[in-house]
N, C-alpha and C positions, 0 to 999 in steps of 0.2 A: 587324567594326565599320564604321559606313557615317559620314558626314556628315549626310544629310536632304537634300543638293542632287541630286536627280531628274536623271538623264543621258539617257534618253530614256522616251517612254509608247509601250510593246510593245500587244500583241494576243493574248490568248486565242484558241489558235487550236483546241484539243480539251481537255478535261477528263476522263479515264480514269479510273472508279471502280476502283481496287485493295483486292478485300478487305476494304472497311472503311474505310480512305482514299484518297485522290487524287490521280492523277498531272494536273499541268498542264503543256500545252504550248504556249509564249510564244515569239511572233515578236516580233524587233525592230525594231526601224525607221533609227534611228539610232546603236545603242549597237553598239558593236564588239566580239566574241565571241572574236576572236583571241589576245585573249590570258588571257581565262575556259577552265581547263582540268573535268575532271569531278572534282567535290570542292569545286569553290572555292562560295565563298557571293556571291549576291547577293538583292539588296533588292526585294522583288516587295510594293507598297502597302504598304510599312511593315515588311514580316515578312520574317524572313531566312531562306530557303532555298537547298538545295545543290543545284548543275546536278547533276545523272546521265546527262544525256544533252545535247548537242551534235550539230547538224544545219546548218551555213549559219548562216543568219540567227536561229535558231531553239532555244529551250535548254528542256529537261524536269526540273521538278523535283518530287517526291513530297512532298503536304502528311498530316501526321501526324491521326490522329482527334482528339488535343490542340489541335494550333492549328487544325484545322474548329473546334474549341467554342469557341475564347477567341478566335479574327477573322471578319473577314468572304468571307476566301477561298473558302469553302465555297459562297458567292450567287454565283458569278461563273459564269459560261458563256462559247461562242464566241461573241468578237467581243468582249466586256469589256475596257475600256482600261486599263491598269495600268504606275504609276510604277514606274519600273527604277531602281536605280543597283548597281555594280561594288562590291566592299570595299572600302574605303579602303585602302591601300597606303602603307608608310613611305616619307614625303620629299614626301608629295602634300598639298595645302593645305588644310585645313579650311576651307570656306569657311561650315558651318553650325552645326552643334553636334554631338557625338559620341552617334550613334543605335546602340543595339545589335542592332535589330531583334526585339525583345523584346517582343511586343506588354504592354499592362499591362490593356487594355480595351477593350471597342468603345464610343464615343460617338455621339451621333446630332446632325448638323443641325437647328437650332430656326430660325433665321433667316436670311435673307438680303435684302440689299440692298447698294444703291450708295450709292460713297462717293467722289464726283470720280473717276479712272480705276481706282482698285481696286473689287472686293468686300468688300462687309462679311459673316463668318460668327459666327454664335453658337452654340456649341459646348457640350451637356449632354452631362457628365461621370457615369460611378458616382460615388457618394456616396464609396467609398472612395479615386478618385483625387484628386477636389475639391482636397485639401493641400497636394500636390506644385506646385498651379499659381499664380504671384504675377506681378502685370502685371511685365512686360521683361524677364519668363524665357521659355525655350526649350518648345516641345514640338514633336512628332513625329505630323503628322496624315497618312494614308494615306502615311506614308515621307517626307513635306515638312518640312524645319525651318521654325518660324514663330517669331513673338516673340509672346506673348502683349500682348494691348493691356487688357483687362480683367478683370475675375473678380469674378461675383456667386453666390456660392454653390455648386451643382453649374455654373452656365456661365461662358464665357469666351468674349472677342470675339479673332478678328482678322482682317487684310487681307491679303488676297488681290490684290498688282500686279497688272499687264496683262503682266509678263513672266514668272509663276507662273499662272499664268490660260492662258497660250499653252503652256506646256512642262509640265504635271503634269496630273493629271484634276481637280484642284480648283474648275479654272474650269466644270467641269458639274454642281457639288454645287446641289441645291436641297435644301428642304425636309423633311426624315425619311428623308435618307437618313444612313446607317450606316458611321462612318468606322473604321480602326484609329488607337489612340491610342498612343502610349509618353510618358510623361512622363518631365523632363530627372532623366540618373540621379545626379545631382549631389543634388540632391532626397532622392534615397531613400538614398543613403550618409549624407547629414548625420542624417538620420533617425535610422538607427541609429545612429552613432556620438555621438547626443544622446543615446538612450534604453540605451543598454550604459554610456554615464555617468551614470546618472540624472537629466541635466536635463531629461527629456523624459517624462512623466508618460503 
């Protein structure tokens, strides 16, 4: 279980085809590995995978032929910037909203622009996530918790500070580029627990 608050943006440093899948090896910059053992899970854009290896500054984790197909992991090469965060650990703050690292889909960049010192993003959803998403709820873009500001349809706006802008890769999204999404899983429980009561048609 992660937060969405991004702790540091590591570096693709090799991409090792294994068989069918892929081993990624990510240097970090900031994020302290001391106390990530091999096993533990951390947050690489969104998606939760397991360290397997441990090197310094430096941690390997093997991406599945599943999550190549359902993120964007698979685009990435040496030298690709990518949001880090640690598990979240019992006693430690939520300061975002509870991300499982589960991806639900990839959305794509439709706009951008300025908005006083934030970015403004607008954000095309699959048709099947569109539901989950209502303005001043949560969602999970490349591993960032955000607050939704609008929703028209499959898109949704929102901003992007100058202190998310400095510390995540968000602040270099343009145009048609291809994020990983998780929508707030709050969402998808009430869902079912609507539709197993019958109120939800």
């Amino acid at each position: 279980m992660f937060t969405g608050i991004v702790q540091d943006v590591g570096r693709v440093a090799r991409c090792e085809p294994r068989g069918g899948d892929l081993r990624l090896v990510i240097e970090c910059r900031q994020l302290d590995l001391s106390a990530v053992r091999v096993g533990d899970s951390v947050c690489v854009q969104g998606c939760c995978l397991t360290a397997v290896e441990l090197n310094g500054k430096a941690f390997a984790a093997d991406v599945s032929r599943e999550t190549l197909s359902l993120t964007t992991l698979g685009e990435l090469g040496p030298g690709a910037l990518v949001n880090l965060e640690p598990a979240l650990r019992a006693g430690e703050p939520l300061g975002g909203h509870l991300v499982s690292g589960h991806i639900d889909g990839v959305a794509q960049i439709t706009a951008v622009s300025s908005d006083a010192r934030s970015r403004r993003l607008t954000i095309e959803v699959p048709t099947a996530l569109a539901r989950y998403l209502v303005p001043k709820g949560s969602v999970s873009v490349d591993g960032v918790s955000l607050t939704v500001n609008e929703v028209a349809g499959c898109r949704f706006g929102v901003n992007i500070i100058p202190h998310t802008q400095s510390n995540t890769t968000l602040g270099q999204l343009n145009v048609g580029a291809r994020v990983n999404l998780e929508v707030d899983q709050v969402a998808r429980y009430l869902e079912k627990l609507l539709m197993s009561s019958g109120r939800l048609a």
